[in-house]
C-alpha positions as CSV (number, residue, x, y, z in Angstrom):
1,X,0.0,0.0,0.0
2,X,1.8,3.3,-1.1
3,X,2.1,6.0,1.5
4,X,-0.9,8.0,-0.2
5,X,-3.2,5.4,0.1
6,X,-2.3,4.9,4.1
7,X,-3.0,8.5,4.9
8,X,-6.2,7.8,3.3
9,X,-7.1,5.1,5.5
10,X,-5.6,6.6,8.8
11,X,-6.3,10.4,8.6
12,X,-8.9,11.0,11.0
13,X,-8.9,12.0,14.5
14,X,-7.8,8.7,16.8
15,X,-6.1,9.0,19.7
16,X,-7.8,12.3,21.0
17,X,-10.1,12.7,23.1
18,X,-12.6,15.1,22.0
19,X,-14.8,12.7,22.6
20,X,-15.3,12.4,26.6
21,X,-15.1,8.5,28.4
22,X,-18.0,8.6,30.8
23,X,-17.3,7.1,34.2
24,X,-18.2,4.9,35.9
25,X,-15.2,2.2,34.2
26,X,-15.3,-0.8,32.7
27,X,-12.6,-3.2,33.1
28,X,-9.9,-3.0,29.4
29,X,-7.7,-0.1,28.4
30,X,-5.0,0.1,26.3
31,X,-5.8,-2.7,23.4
32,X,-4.6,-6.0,24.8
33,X,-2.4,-4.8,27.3
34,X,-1.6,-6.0,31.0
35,X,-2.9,-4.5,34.2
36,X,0.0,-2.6,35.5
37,X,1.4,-3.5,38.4
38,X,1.1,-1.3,42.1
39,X,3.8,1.4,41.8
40,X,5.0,0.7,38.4
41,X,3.6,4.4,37.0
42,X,3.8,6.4,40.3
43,X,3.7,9.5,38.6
44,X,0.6,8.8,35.9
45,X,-2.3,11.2,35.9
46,X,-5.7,10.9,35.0
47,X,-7.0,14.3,33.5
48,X,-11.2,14.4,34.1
49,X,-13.3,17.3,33.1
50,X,-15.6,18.1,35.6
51,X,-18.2,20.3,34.0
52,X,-20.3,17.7,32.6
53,X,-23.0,15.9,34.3
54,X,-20.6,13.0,35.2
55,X,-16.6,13.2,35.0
56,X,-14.8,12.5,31.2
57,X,-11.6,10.8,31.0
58,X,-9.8,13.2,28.6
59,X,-6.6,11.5,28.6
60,X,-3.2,11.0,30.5
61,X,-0.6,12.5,31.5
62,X,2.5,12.8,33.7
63,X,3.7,14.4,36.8
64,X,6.9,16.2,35.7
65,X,7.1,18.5,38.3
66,X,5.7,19.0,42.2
67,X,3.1,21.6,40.3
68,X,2.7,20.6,36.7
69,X,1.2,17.4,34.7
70,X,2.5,17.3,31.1
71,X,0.3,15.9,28.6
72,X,-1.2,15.9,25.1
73,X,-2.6,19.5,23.6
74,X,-4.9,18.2,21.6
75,X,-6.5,16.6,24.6
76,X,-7.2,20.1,26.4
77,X,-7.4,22.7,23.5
78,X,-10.0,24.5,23.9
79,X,-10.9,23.2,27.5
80,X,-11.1,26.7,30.7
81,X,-8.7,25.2,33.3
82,X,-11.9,25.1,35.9
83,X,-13.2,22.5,33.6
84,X,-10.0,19.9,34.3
85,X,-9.0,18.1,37.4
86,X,-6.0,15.6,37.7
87,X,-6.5,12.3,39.4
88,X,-3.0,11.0,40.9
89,X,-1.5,8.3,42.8
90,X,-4.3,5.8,41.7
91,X,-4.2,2.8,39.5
92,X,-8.0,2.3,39.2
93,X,-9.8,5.3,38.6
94,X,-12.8,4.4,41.7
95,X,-10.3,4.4,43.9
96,X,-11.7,7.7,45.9
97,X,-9.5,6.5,49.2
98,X,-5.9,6.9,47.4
99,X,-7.1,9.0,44.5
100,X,-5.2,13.0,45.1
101,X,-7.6,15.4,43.4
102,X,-6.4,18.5,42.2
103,X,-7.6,21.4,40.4
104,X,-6.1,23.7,37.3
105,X,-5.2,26.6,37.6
106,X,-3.4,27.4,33.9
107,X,-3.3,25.3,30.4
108,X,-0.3,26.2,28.6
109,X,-0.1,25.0,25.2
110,X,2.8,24.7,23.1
111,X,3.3,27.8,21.4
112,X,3.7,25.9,18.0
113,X,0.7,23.1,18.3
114,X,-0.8,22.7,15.5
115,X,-3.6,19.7,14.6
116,X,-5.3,18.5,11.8
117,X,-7.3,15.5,10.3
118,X,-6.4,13.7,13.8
119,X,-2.5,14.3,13.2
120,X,-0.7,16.7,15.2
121,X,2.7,18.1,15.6
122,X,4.4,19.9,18.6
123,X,2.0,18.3,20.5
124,X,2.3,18.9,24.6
125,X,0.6,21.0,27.2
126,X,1.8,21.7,30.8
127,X,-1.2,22.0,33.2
128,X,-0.7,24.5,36.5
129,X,-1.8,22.4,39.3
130,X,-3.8,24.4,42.4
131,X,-1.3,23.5,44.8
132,X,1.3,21.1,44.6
133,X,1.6,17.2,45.1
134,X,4.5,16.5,47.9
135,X,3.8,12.7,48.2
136,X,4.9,11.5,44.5
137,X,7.9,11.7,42.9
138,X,8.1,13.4,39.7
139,X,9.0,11.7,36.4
140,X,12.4,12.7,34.8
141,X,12.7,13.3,31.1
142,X,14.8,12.0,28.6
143,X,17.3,15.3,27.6
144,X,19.8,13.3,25.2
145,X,18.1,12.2,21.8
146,X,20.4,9.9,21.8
147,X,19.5,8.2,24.2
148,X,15.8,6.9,21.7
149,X,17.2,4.7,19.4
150,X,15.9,2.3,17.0
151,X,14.7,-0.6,18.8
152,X,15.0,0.8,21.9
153,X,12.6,-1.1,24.4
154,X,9.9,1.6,25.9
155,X,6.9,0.6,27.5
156,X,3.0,2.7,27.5
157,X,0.3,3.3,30.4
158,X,-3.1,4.4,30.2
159,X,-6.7,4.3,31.0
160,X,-8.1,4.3,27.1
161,X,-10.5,2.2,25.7
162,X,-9.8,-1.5,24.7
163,X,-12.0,-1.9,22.4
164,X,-12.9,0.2,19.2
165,X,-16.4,2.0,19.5
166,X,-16.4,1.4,23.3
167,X,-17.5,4.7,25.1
168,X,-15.7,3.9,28.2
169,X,-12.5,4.3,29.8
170,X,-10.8,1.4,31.9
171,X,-11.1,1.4,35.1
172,X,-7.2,-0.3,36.1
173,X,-4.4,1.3,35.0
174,X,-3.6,-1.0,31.6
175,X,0.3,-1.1,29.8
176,X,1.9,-2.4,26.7
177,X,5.7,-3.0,26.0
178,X,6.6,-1.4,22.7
179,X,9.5,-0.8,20.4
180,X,11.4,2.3,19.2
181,X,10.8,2.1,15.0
182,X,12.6,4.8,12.9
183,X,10.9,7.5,11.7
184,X,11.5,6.5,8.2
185,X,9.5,3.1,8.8
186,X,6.6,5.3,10.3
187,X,6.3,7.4,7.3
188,X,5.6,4.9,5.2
189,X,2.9,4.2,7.3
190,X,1.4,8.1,7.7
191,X,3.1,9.5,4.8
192,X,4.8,12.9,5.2
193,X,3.3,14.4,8.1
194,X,5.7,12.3,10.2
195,X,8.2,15.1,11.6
196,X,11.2,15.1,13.4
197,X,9.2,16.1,16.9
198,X,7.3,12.7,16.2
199,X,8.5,9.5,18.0
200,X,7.0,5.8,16.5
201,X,6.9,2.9,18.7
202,X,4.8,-0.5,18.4
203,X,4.4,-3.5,20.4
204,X,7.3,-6.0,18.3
205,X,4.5,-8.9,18.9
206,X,1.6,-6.6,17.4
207,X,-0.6,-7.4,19.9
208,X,-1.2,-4.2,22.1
209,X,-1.9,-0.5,21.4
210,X,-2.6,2.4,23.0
211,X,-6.3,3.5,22.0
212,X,-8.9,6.6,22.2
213,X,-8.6,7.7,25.4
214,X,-4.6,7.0,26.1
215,X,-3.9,10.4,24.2
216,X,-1.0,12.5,26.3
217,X,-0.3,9.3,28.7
218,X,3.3,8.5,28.9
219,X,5.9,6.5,26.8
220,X,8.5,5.4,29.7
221,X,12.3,4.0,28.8
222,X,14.3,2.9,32.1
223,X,17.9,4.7,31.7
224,X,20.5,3.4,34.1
225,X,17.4,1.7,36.1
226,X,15.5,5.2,36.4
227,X,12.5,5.4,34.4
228,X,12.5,8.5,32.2
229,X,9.5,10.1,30.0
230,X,10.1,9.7,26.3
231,X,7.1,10.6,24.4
232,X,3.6,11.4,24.9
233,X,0.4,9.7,22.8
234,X,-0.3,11.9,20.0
235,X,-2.1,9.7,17.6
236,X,-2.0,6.3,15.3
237,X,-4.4,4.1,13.2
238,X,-7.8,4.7,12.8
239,X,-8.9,1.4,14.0
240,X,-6.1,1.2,17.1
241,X,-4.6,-1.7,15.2
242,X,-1.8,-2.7,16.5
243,X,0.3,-3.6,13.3
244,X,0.6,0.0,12.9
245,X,3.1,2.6,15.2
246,X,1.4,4.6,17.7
247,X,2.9,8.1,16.9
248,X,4.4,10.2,20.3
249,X,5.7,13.7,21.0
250,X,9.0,12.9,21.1
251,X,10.6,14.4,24.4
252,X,14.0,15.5,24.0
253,X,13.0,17.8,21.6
254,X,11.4,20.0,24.1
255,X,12.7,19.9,27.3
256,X,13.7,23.4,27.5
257,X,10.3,24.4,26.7
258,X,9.0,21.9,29.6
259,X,11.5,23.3,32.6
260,X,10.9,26.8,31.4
261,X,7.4,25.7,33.1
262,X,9.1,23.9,35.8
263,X,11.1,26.9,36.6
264,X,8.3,29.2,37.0
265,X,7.5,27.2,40.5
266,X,11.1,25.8,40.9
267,X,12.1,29.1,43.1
268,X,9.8,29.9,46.4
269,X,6.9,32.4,45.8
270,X,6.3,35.1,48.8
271,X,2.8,36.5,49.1
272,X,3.0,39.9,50.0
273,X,-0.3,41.7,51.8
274,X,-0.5,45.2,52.3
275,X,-3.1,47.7,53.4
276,X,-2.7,52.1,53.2
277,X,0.8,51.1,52.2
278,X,1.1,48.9,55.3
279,X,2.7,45.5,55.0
280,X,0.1,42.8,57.3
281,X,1.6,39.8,58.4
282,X,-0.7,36.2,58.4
283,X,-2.7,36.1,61.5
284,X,-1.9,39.8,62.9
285,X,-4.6,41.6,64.8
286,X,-6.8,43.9,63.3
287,X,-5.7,47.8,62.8
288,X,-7.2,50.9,62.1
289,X,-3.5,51.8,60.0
290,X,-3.8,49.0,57.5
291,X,-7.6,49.2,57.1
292,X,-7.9,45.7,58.7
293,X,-10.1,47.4,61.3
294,X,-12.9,49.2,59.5
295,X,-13.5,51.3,62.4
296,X,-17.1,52.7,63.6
297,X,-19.8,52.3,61.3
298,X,-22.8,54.3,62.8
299,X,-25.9,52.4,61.8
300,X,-26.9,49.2,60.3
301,X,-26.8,49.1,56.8
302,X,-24.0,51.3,56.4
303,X,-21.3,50.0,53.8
304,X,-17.8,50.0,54.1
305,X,-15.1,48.5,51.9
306,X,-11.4,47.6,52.2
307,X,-8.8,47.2,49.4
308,X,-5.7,45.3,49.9
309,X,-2.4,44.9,47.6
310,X,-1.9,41.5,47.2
311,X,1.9,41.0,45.4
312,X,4.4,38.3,44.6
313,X,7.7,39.4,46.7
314,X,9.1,36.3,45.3
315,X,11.2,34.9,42.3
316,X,9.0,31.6,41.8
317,X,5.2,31.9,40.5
318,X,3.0,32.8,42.8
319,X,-0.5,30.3,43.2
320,X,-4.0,31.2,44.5
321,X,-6.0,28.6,44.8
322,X,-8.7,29.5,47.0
323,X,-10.4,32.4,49.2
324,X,-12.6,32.4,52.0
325,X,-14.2,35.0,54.0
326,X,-15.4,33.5,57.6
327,X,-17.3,36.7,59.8
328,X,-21.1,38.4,60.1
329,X,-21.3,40.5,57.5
330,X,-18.0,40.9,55.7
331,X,-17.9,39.7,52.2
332,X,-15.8,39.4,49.1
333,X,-15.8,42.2,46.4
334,X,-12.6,41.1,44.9
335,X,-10.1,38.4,44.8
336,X,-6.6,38.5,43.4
337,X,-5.1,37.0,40.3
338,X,-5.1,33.2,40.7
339,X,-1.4,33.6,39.2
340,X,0.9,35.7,39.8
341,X,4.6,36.2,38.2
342,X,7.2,37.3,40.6
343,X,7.0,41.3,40.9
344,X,3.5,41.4,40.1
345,X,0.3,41.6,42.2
346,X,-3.2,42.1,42.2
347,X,-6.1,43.5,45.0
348,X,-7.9,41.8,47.5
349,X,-11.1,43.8,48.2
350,X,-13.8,43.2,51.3
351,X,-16.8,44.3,52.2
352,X,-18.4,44.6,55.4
353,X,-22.8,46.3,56.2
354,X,-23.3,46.5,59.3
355,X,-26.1,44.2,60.5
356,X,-29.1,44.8,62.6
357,X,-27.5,43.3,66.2
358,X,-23.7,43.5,67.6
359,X,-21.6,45.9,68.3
360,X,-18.6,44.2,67.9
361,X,-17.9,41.9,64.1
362,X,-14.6,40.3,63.7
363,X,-14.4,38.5,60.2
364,X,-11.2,36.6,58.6
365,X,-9.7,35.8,54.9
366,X,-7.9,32.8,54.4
367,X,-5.5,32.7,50.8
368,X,-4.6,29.1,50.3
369,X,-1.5,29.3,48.3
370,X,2.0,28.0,47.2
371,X,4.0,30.4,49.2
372,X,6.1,27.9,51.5
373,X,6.3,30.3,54.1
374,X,2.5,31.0,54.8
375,X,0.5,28.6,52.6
376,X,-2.8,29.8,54.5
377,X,-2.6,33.1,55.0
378,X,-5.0,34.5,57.7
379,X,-6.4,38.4,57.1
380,X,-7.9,39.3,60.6
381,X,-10.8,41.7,60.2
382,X,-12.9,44.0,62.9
383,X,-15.5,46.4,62.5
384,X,-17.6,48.2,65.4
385,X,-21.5,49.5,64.8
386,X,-22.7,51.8,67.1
């Protein structure tokens, strides 16, 4: 079959996952693989959309750093970070007691992604976790492109369907052993959109595949008996067979990209508060000179409201995940920037009306964030109503 006529069969979207996997799972996964075994992908994410009625397997993906998840763009173009959550340190996807939930804050997408008829190139995205995960190690990357060579043994993890037309994702974690293959040898499979940035691989026995569903999970080679990340699903034959290479973002080929991420959070953050040009440490007691004590509102109803600077002091990226307000009466106007690059800030605004009863209303703020130094900050408020 000449190379035309295999881009004919193969061009369509495959390995994406535009399509969501309901949950609950079903038992399968990657075509014909093997369950993997306890510990054997430490560092594997699940990446679920939460904003449908119940939660979509996008894809996979890979802890690379203590606040980032790499994984396939295609998977989340076009997806609002509040619409992802990463699942960690789980092999099946029900298990709620291990599973490590966390939220997104950023998507980045490689500046030069590009996709079309279900083939894409430059094909990785770094997700901004809401706070970071301390109990997993991260997975290393393969720097030296030397280091994937032909016939190179690699191995592939997932949670993707086993079965074509199957609308659900697996529910235990599934792998595959593969095979490094030349670029040349995949081109005359896909024809010339095969590019240097791609990375082929195959099962040498043709008898597992990764499948819908699998798209951004990793391809893992053990160097000097460390497992390292080598490629990331991207996309492969129409009908996930397993005859055909499963095309990867090959790794080495962007690792400055990727720790240009993992040095935005590889320095501390320092969350700076301030109030009338005041600096307020976490938990100090409310005061008229930093607006933290709103003074003496003289009936109820009266408004009054409070505008903080909140800033990065920092050199690392500074993370917001949440505020709270706790306190009769006060509420938020205003939150700050959920990210915030070192130098920067944003404002923190509260608002406190006076209620019918009290004299005497003490309120808090809490910032849950990544600053090592005070990664709940406390904002003690007071206001008086005579």
């Amino acid at each position: 079959m000449s190379p035309v006529m295999s881009m004919i069969r193969i061009w369509k979207p495959v390995l994406c996952c535009l399509s969501i996997l309901l949950l609950p799972a079903v038992a399968g996964a990657i075509v014909d693989g093997t369950d993997a075994a306890p510990g054997e992908f430490p560092w594997i994410a699940g990446i679920v959309r939460r904003d449908v009625p119940a939660p979509g397997l996008v894809g996979g993906g890979s802890l690379v750093g203590d606040q980032w998840v790499l994984t396939a763009a295609h998977s989340v173009d076009g997806l609002p970070a509040a619409a992802l959550e990463v699942w960690l340190g789980v092999t099946d996807l029900d298990d709620t007691v291990s599973r490590q939930v966390r939220g997104v804050l950023a998507v980045y997408l490689h500046p030069d992604f590009e996709t079309e008829n279900g083939t894409s190139v430059n094909d990785l995205a770094m997700l901004l976790l809401d706070r970071p995960v301390t109990t997993i190690a991260p997975l290393g990357l393969v720097e030296n492109p030397a280091d994937l060579a032909e016939g190179d043994a690699v191995r592939v993890a997932g949670w993707g369907i086993s079965e074509v037309g199957v609308v659900m994702p697996a529910n235990s974690l599934q792998r595959a052993d593969a095979e490094i293959l030349s670029n040349t040898t995949a081109a005359m499979a896909f024809g010339p959109v095969i590019e240097p940035v791609h990375l082929a691989a195959k099962d040498p026995a043709e008898i597992a595949t990764p499948c819908v569903g699998d798209s951004g999970g990793p391809l893992v080679k053990t160097i000097s008996g460390i497992d390292r990340l080598a490629g990331l699903v991207s996309f492969g034959s129409l009908d996930c067979d397993p005859a055909w290479p499963t095309i990867y973002t090959r790794i080495p080929m962007f690792v400055p990209w990727i720790t240009a991420s993992l040095d935005l959070t590889a320095v501390p953050s320092n969350l700076r508060i301030s109030g009338k040009n005041r600096v307020i440490a976490s938990g100090a007691k409310a005061k008229e000179a930093s607006g933290t004590d709103y003074g003496e509102l003289r009936r109820p109803g009266a408004r009054r409201t409070r505008v903080f600077a909140v800033a990065n002091g920092g050199e690392g990226l500074l993370t917001v995940r949440a505020v709270t307000v706790a306190g009769r009466a006060f509420t938020l106007r205003r939150t700050p920037p959920q990210i915030t690059a070192a130098g920067d800030g944003g404002l923190l605004r509260v608002g406190f009306e006076a209620p019918r009863r009290g004299k005497r209303h003490r309120g808090q703020v809490r910032l849950f964030t990544n600053d090592p130094a005070a990664p709940v900050f406390l904002l003690r408020l007071e206001a008086r109503v005579r």
